[in-house]
N, C-alpha and C positions, 0 to 999 in steps of 0.2 A: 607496500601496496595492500588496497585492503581487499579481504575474501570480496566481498558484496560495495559494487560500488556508490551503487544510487538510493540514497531515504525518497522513500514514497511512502507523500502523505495524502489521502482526500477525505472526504466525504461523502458516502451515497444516500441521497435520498427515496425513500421508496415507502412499500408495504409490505408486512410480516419478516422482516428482516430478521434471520439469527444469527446472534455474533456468535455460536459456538458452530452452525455450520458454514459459518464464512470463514471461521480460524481455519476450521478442522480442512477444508477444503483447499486453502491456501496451504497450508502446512503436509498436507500428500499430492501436490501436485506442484505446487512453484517453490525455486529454490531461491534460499534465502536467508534474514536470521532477524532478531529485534522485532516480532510480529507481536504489534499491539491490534484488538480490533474489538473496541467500547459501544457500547450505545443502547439501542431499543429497537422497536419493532418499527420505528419511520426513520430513524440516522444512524447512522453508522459512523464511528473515526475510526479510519485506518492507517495504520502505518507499521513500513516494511521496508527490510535493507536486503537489495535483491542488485540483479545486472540485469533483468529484464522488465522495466517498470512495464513496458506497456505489456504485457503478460497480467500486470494487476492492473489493471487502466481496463483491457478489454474483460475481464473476468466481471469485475467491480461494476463496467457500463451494463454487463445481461442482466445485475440486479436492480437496477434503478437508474437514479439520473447522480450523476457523480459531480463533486462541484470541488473548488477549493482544492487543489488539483496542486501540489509542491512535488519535484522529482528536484533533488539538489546530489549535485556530484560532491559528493565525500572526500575523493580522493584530490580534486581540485583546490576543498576550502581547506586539508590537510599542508597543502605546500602555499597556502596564503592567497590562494588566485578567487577571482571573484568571476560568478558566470555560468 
């Protein structure tokens, strides 16, 4: 079984976005591991292997408008299943 079950991926769009206080913010407050978080001052990519996506869903929606929105269970596509 894995530590963190669900990759969560989106995108936010917004204004003055910073990816090091978007890491830094993710990484002392939600648990997790795999924290990628690219971009500029209007997009953002993120993605993160956590058991509470919607904990980054709601974080992610205060900054911006969040689109392209992927939560895929890990431990499902591990034993072949789709869904």
């Amino acid at each position: 079984m894995l530590e963190y079950r669900y990759d969560t991926q989106l995108l936010i769009e917004g204004h003055d976005l910073d990816e090091d206080k978007i890491n830094d913010y993710i990484t002392e407050n939600l648990k997790g591991d795999c924290l990628l978080v690219v971009g500029d001052d209007e997009m953002i990519k993120l993605h993160f292997h956590t058991n509470e996506p919607w904990k980054v869903l709601e974080y992610c929606a205060s900054l911006g408008e969040i689109c392209d929105i992927v939560v895929e269970d890990m431990d499902r596509q591990a034993r072949g299943l789709q869904g």
